[in-house]
N, CA, C and O atoms as a DFTB+ gen file, in Angstrom:
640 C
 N C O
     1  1      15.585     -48.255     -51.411
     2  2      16.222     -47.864     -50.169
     3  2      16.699     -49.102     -49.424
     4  3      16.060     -50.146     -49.295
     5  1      17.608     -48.903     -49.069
     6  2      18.172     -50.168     -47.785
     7  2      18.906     -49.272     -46.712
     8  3      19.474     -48.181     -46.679
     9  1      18.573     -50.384     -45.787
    10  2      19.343     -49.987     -44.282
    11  2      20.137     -49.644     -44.437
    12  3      20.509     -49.620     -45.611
    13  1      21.229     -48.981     -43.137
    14  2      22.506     -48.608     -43.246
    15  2      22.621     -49.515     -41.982
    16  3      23.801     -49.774     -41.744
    17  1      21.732     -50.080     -41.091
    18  2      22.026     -51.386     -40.334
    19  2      20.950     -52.295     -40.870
    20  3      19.825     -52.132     -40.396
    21  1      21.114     -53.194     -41.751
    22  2      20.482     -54.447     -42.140
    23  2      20.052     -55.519     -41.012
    24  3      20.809     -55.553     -40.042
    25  1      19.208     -56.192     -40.998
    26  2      19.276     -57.399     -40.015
    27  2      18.639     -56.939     -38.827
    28  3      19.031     -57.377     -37.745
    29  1      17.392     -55.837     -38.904
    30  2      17.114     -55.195     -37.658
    31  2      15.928     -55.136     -37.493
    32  3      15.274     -54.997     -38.526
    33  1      15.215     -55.208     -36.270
    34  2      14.002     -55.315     -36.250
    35  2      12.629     -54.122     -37.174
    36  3      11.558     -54.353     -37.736
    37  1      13.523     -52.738     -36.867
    38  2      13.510     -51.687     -37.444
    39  2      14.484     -51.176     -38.596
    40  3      15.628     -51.573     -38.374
    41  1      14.396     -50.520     -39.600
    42  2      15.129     -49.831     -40.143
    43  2      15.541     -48.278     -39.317
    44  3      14.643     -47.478     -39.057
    45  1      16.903     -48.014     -38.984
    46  2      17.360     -46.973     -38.185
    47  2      16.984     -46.221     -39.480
    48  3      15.853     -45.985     -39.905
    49  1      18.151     -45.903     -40.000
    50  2      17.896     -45.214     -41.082
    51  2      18.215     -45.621     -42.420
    52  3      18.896     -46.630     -42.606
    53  1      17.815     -44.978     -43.295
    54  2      18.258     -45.804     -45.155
    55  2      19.504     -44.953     -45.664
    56  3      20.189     -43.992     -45.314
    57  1      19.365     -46.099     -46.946
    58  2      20.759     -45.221     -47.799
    59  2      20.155     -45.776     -49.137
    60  3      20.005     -46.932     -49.534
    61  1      19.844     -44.489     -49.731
    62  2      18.746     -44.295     -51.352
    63  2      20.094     -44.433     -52.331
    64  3      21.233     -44.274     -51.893
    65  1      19.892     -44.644     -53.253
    66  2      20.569     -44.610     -54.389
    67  2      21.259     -43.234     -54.884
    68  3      21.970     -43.172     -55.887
    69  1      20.934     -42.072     -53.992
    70  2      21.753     -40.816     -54.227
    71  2      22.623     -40.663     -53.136
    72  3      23.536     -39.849     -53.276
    73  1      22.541     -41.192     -52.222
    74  2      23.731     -40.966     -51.234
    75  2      24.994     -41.283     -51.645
    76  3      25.398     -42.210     -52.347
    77  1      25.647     -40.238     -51.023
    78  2      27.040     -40.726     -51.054
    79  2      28.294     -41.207     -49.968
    80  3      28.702     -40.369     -49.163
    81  1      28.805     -42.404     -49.978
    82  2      29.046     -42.900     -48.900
    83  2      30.199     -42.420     -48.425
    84  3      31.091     -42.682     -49.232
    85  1      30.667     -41.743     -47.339
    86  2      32.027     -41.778     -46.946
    87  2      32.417     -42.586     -45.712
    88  3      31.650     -42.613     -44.749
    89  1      33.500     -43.203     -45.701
    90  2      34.542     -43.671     -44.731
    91  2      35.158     -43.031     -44.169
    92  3      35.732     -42.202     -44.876
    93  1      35.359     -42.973     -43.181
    94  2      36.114     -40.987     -42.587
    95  2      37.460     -42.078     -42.200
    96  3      37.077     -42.948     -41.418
    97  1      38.812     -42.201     -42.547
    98  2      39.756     -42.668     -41.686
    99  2      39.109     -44.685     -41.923
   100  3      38.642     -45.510     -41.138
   101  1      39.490     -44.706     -43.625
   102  2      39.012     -46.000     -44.288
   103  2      39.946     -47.073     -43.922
   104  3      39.575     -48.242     -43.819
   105  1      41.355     -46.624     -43.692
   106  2      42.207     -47.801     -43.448
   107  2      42.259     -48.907     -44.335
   108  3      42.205     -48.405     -45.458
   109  1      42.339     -50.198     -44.445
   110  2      41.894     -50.716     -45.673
   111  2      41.015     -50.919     -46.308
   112  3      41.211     -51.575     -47.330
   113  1      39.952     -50.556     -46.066
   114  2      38.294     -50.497     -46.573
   115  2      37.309     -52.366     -45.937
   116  3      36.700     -53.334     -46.393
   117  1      37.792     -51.795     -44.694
   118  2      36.649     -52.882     -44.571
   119  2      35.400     -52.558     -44.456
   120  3      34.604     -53.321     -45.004
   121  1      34.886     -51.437     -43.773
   122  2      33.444     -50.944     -44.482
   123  2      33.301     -50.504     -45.427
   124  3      32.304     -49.787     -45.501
   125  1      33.860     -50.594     -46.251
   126  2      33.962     -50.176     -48.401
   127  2      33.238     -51.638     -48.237
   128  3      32.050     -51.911     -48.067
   129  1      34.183     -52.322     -48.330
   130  2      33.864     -53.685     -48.530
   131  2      32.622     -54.145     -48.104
   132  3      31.749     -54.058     -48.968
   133  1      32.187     -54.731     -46.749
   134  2      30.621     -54.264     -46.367
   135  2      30.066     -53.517     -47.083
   136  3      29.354     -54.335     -47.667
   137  1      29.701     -52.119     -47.725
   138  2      29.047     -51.439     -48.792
   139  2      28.943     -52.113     -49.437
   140  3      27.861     -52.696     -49.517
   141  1      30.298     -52.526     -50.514
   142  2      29.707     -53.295     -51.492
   143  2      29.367     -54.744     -51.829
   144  3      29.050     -55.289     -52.886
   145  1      29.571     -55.275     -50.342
   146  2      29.134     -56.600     -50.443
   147  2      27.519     -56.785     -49.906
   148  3      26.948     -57.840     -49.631
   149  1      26.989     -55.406     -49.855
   150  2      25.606     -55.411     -49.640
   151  2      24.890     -54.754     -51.078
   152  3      23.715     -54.414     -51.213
   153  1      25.857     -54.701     -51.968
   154  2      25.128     -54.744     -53.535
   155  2      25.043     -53.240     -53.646
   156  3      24.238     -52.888     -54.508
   157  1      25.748     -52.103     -52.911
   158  2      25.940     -50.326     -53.296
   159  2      26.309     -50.157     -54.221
   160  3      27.087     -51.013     -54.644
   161  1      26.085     -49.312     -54.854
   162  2      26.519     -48.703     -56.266
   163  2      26.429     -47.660     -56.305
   164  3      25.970     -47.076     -57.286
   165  1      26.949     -46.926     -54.961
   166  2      26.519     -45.255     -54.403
   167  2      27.990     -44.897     -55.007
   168  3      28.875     -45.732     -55.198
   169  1      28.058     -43.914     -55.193
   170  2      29.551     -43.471     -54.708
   171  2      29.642     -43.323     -53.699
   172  3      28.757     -42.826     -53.002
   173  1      31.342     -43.915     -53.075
   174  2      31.778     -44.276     -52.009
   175  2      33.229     -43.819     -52.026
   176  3      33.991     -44.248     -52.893
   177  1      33.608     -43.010     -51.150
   178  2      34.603     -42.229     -50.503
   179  2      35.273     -43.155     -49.319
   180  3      34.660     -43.499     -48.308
   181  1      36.741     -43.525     -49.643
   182  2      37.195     -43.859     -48.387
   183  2      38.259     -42.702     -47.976
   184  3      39.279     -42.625     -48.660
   185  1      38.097     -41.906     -47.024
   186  2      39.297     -41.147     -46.432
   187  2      40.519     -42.010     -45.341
   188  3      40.341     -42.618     -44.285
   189  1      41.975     -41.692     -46.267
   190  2      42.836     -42.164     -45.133
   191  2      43.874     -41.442     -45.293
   192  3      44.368     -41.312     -46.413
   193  1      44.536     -40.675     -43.893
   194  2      45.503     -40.182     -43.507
   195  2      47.109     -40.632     -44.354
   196  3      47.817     -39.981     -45.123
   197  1      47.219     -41.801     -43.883
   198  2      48.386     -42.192     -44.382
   199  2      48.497     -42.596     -45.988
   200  3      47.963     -43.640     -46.362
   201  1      49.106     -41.860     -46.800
   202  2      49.064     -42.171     -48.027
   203  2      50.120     -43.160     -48.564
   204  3      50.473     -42.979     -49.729
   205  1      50.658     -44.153     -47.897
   206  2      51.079     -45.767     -48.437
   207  2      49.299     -46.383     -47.848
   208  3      48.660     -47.078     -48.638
   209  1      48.960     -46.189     -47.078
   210  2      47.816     -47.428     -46.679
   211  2      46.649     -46.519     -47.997
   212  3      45.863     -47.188     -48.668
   213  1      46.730     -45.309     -48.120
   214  2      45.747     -45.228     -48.986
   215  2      45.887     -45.523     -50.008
   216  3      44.854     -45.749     -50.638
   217  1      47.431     -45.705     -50.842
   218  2      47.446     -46.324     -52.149
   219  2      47.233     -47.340     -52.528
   220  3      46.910     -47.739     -53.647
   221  1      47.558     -48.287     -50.764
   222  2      47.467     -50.065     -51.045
   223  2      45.842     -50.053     -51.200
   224  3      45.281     -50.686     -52.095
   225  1      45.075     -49.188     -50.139
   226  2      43.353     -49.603     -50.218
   227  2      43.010     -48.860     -51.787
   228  3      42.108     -49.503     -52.325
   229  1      43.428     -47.818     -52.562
   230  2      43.034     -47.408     -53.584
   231  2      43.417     -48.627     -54.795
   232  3      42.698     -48.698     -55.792
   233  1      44.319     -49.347     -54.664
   234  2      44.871     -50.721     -55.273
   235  2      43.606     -51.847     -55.219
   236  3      43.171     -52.560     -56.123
   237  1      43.253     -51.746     -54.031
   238  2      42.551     -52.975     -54.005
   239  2      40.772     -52.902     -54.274
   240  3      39.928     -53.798     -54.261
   241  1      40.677     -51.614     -54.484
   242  2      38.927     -50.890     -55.056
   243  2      39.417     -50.186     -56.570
   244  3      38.593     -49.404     -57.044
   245  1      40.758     -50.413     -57.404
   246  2      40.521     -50.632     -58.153
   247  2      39.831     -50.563     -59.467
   248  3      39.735     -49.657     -60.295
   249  1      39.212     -52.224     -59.405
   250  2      37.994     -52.128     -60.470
   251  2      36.807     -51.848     -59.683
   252  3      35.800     -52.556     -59.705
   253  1      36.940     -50.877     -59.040
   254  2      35.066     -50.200     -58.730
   255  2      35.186     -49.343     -59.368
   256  3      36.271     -48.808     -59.140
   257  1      34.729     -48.942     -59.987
   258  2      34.306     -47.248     -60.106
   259  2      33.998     -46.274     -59.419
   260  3      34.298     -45.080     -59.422
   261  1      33.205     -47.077     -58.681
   262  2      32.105     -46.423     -57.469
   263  2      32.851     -45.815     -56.556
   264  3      32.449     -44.794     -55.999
   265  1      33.994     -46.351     -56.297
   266  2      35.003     -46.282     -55.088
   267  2      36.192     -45.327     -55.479
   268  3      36.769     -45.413     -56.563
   269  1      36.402     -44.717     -54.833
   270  2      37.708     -43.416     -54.726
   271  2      38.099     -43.378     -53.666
   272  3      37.248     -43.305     -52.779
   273  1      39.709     -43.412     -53.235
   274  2      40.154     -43.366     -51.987
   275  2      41.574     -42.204     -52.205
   276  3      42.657     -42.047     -52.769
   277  1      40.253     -41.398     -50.972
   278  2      41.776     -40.339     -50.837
   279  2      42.364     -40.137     -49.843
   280  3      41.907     -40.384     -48.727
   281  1      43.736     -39.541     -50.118
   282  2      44.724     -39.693     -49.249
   283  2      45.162     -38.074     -48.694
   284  3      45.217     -37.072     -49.407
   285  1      45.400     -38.141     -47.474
   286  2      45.587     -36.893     -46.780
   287  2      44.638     -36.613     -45.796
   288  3      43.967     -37.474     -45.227
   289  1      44.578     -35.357     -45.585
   290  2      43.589     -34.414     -44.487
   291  2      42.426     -34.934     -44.948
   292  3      42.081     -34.862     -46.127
   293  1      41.576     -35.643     -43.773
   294  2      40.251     -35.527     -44.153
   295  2      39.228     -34.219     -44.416
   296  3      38.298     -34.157     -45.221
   297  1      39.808     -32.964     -43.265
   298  2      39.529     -31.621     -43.580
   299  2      39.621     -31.182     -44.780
   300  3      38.555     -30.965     -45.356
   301  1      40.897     -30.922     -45.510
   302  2      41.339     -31.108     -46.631
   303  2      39.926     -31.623     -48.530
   304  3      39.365     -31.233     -49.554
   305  1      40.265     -32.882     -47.449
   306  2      39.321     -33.767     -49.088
   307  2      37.935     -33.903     -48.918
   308  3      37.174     -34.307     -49.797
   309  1      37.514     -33.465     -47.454
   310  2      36.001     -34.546     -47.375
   311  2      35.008     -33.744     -48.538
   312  3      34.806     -32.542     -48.716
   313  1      34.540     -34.833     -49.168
   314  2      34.154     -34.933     -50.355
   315  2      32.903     -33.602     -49.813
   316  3      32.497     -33.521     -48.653
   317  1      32.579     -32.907     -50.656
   318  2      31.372     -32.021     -50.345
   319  2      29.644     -32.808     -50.727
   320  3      28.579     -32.576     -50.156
   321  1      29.916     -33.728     -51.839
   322  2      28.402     -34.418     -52.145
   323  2      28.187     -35.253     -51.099
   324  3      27.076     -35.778     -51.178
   325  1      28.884     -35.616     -50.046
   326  2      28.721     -36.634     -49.255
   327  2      27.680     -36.358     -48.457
   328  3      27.487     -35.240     -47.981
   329  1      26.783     -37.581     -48.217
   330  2      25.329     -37.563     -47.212
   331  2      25.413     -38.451     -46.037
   332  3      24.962     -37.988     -44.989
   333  1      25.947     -39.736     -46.017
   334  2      26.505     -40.399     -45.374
   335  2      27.490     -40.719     -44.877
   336  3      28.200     -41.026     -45.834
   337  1      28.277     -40.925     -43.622
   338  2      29.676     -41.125     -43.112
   339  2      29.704     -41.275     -41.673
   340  3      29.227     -40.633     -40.737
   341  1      30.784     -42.878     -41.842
   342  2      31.021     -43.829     -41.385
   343  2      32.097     -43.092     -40.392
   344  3      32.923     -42.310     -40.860
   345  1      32.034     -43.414     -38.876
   346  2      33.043     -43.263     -38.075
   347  2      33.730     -43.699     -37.349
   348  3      33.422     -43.041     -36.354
   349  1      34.668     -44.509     -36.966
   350  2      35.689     -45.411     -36.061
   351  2      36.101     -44.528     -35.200
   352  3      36.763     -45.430     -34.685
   353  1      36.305     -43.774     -34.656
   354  2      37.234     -42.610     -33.903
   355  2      38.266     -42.446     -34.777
   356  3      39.331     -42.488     -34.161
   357  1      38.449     -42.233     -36.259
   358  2      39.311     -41.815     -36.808
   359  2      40.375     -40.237     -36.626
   360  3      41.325     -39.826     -37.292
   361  1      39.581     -39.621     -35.270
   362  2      40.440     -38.379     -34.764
   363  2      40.783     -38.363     -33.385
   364  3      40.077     -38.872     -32.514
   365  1      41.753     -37.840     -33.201
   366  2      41.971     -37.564     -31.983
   367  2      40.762     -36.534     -31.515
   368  3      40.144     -35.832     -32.316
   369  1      40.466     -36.565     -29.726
   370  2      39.237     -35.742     -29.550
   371  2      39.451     -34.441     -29.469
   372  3      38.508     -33.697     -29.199
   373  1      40.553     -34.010     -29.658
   374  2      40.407     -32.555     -29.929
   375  2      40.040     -32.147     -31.390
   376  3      39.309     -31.243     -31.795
   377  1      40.725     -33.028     -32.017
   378  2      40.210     -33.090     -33.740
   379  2      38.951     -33.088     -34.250
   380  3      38.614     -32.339     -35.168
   381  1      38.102     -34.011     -33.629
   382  2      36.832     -33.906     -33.544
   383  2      35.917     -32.723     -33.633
   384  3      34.997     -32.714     -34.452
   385  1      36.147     -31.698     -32.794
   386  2      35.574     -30.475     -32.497
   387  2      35.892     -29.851     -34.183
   388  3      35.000     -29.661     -35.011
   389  1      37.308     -29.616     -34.406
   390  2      37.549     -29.627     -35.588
   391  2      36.388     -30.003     -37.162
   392  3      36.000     -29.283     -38.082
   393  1      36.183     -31.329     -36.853
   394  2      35.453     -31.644     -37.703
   395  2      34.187     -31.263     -37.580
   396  3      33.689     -30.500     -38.407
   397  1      33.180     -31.961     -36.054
   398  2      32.039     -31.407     -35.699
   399  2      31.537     -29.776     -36.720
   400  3      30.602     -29.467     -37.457
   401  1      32.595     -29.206     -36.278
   402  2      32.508     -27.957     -37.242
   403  2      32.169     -27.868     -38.835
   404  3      31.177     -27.551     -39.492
   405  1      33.509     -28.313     -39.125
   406  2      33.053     -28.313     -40.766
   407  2      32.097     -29.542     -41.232
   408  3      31.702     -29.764     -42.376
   409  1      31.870     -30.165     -40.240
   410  2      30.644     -31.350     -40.834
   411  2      29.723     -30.060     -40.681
   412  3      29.355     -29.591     -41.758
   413  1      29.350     -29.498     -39.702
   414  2      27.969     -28.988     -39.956
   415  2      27.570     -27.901     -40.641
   416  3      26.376     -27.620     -40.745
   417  1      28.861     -26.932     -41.359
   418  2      28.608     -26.442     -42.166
   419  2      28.416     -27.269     -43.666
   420  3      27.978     -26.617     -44.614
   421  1      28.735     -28.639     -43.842
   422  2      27.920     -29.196     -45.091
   423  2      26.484     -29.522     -44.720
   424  3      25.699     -29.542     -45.668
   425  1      26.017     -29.770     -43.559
   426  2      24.968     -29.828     -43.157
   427  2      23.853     -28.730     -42.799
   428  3      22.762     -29.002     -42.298
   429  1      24.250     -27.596     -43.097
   430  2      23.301     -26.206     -43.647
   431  2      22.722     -26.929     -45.246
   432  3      21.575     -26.715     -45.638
   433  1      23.373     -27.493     -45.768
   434  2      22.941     -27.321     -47.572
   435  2      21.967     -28.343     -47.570
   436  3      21.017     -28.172     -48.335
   437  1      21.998     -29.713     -46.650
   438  2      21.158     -30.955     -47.043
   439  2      21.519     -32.185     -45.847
   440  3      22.476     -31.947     -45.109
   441  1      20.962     -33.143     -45.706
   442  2      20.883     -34.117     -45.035
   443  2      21.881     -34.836     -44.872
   444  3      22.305     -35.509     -45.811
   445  1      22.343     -34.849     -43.919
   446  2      23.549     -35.270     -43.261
   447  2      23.733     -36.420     -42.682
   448  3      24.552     -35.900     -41.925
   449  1      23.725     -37.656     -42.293
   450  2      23.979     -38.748     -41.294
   451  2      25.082     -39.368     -41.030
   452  3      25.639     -40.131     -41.820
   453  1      25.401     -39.147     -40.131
   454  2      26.738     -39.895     -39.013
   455  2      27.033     -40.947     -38.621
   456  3      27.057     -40.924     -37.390
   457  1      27.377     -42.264     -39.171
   458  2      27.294     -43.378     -38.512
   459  2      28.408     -43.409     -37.585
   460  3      29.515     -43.172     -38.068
   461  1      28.314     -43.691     -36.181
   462  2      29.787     -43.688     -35.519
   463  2      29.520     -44.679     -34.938
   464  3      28.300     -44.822     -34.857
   465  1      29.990     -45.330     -34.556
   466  2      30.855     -46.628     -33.993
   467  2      31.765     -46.411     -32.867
   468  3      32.819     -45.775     -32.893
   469  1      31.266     -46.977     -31.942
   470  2      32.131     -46.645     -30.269
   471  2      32.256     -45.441     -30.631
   472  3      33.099     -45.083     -31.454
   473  1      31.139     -44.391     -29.861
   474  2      31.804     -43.372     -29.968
   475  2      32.147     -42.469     -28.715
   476  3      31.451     -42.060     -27.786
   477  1      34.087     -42.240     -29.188
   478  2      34.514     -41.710     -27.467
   479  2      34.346     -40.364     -27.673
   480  3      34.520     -39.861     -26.563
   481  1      34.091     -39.442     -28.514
   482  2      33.907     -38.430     -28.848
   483  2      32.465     -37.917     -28.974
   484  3      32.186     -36.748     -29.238
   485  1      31.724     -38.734     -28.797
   486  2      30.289     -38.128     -29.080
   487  2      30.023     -36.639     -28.025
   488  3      29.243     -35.776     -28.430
   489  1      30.665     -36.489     -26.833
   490  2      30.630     -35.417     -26.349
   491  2      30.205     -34.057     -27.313
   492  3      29.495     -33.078     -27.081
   493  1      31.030     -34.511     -28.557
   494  2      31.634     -33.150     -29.168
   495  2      29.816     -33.073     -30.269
   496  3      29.886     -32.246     -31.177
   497  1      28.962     -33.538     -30.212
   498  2      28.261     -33.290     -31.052
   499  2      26.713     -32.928     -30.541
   500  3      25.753     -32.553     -31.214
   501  1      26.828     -33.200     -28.970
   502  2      25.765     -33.280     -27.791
   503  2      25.781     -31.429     -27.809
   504  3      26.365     -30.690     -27.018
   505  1      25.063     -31.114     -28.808
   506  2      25.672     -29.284     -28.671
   507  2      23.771     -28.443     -29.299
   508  3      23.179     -27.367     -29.387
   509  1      23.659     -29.455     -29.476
   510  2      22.129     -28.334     -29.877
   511  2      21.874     -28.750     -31.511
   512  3      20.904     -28.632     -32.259
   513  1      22.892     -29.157     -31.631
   514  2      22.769     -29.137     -33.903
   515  2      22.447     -29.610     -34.119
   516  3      21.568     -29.389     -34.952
   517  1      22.812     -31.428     -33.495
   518  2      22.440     -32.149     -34.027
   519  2      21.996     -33.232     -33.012
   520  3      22.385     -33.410     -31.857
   521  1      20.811     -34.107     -33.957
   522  2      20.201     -35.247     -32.925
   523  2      20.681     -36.729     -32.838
   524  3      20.551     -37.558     -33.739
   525  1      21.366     -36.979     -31.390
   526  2      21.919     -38.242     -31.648
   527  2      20.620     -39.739     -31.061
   528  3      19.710     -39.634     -30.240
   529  1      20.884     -40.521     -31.567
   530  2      20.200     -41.775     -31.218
   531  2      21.111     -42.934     -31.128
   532  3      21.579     -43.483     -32.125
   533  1      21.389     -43.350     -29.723
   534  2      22.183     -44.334     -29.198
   535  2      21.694     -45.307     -29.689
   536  3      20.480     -45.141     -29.567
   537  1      21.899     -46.355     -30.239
   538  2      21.684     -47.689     -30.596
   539  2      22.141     -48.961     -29.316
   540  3      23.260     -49.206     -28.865
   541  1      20.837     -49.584     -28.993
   542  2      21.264     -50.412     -28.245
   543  2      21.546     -51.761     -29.012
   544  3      20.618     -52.141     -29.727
   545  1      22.490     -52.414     -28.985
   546  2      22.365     -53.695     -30.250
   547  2      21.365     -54.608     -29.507
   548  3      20.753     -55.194     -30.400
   549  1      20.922     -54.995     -28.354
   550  2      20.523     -56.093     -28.110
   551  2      18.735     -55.753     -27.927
   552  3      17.880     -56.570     -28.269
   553  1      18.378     -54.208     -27.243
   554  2      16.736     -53.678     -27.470
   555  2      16.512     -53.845     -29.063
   556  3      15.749     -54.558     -29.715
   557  1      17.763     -52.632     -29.517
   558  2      17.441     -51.782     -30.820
   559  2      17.189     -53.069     -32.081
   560  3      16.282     -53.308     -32.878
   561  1      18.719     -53.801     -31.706
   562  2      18.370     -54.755     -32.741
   563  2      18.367     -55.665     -32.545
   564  3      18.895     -55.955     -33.619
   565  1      18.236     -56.651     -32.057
   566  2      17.676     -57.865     -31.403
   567  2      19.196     -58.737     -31.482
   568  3      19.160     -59.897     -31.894
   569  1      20.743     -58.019     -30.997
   570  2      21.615     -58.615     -31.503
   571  2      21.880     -59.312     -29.852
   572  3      21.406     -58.513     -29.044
   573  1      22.274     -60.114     -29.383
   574  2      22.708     -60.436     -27.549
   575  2      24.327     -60.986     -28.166
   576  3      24.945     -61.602     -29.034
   577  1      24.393     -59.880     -26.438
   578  2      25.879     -60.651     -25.967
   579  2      26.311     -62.449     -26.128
   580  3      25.424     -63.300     -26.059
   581  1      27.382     -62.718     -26.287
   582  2      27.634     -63.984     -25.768
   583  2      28.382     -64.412     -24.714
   584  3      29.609     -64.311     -24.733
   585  1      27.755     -64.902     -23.752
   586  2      28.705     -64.930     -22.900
   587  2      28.857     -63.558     -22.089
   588  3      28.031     -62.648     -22.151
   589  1      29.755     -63.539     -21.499
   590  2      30.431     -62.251     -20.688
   591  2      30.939     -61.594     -21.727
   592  3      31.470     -60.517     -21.457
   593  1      30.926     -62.004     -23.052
   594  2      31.670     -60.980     -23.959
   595  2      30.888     -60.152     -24.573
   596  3      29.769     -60.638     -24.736
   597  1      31.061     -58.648     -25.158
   598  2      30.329     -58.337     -25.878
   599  2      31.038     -57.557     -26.948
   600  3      31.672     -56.513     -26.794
   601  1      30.822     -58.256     -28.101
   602  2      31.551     -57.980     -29.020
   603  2      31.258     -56.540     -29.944
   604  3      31.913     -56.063     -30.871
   605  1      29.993     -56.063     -29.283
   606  2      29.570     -55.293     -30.256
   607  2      29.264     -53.133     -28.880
   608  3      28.591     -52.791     -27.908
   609  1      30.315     -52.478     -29.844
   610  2      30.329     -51.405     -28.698
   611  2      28.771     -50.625     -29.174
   612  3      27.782     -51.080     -29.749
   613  1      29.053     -49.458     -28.713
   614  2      28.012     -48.453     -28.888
   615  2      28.136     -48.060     -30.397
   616  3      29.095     -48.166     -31.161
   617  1      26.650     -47.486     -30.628
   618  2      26.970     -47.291     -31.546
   619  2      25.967     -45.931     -31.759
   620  3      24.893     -46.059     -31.172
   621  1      26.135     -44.640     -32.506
   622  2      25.308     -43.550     -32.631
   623  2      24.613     -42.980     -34.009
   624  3      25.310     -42.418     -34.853
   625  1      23.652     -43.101     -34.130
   626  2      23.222     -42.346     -35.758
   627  2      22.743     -40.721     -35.201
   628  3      21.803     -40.449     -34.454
   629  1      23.434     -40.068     -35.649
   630  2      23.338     -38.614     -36.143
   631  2      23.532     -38.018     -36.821
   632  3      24.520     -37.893     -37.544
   633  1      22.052     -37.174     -36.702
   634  2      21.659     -36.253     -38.019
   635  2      21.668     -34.886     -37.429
   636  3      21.735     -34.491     -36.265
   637  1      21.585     -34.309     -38.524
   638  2      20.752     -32.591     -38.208
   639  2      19.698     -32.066     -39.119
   640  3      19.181     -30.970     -38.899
């Protein structure tokens, strides 16, 4: 098992050797990349809307195996084995609700986790289903600001 945040005082939560990773709205796979520059060998799903950026990121994962990048509706493709998935605000917030939905009907069958990242939408998941846990980077994980800057937004793990 390894983290799905490494480098932490605690382990939030893991990612076992049966998970399967998705990217919701992968863009060029820079968290692909992170995955596999932390030694994954999960299968790993990048979803992206635009299908020129998904052919260039399906170009450049390549020689993985591990890695498949599809192009279109994330509604559409999201992989059904998937246990894990990564979120940027890849929807508009009405879209969200959208998804909220059909995420949690894969989440009747088995274990589900949400990684989101700044999330402006978390509204849409504060509903009874599922349990969110705000991550503070600087309590949670011993990460500090520098300066007046802070480079690092919110961040949420949810499950159901």
């Amino acid at each position: 098992m390894m983290c799905i945040i490494p480098n932490t005082r605690s382990c939030l939560s893991t990612i076992t050797p049966l998970d399967v990773l998705i990217d919701v709205g992968c863009g060029k796979g820079r968290v692909i990349n992170y995955w596999l520059s932390q030694g994954y060998t999960n299968t790993i799903y990048g979803l992206k809307l635009d299908p020129i950026v998904a052919q260039e990121t399906a170009k450049q994962f390549g020689a993985w195996a591990n890695v498949t990048i599809l192009p279109g509706d994330a509604f559409k493709n999201l992989p059904q084995d998937g246990t894990i998935f990564y979120l940027y605000n890849p929807f508009s917030r009405e879209k969200f609700y959208d998804f909220e939905s059909h995420i949690a009907k894969l989440a009747h069958a088995k274990m589900i986790t949400l990684v989101y990242y700044r999330p402006k939408s978390l509204h849409v998941f504060d509903n009874g289903r599922w349990h969110i846990r705000l991550i503070n980077f600087d309590q949670d994980l011993g990460i500090h600001q520098w300066g007046r800057l802070n480079k690092y937004h919110k961040l949420a793990i949810i499950t159901r």
